[in-house]
C-alpha positions in Angstrom: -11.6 72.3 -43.3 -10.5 68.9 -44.7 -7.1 70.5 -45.4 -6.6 70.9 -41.3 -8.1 67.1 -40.7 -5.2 66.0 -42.9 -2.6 68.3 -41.5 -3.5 66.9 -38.2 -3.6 63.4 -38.8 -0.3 63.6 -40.8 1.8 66.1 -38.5 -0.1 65.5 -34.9 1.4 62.9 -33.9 5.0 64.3 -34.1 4.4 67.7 -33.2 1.4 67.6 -31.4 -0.6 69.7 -33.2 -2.6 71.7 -32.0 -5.0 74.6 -33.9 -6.5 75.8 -30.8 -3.6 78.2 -28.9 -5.3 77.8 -25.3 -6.1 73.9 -26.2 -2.4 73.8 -27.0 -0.2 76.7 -24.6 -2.1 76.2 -21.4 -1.0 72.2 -21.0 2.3 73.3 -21.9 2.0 76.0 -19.0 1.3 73.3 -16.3 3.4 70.9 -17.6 6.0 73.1 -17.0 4.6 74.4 -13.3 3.9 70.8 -12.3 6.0 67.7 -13.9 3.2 65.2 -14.9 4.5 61.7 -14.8 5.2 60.2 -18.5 4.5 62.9 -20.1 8.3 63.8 -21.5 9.5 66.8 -22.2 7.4 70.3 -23.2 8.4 71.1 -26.8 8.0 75.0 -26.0 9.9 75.2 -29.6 6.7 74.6 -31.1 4.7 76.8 -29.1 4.9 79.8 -30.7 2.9 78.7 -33.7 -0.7 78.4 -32.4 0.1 81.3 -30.0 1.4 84.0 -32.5 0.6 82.7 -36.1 -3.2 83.6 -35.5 -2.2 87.4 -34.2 0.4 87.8 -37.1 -2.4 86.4 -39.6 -5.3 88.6 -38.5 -3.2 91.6 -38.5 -2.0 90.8 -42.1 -5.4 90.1 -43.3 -6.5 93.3 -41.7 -3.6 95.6 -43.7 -4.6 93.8 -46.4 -8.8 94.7 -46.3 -7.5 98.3 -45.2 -5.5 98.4 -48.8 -8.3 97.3 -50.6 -10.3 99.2 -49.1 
């Protein structure tokens, strides 16, 4: 847990980090639908990570427990 605290205070300022995918891929959805004034630019490069690392991770940990197993 202290690991993500520093992760986020070091990179979530620049990337706006997000763990969270629907804390971090919803905002990005409206902010696309509906131009929010100040707000810049959506990075959707970034977007990807909280979305699919999670799905990729589970189903890797689950091949894994299914080998050892």
């Amino acid at each position: 847990m202290i690991f993500l605290f520093f992760i986020a205070l070091s990179l979530g300022r620049f990337i706006e980090y997000e763990i969270n995918s629907t804390r971090d891929l919803i905002p990005r959805i409206y902010n696309s639908l509906f131009k929010i004034p100040n707000k810049g630019k959506t990075n959707w490069s970034y977007s990807f990570v909280p979305t699919i690392g999670p799905i990729i991770g589970s189903l890797l940990s689950t091949g894994l427990i299914w080998i050892i197993i």
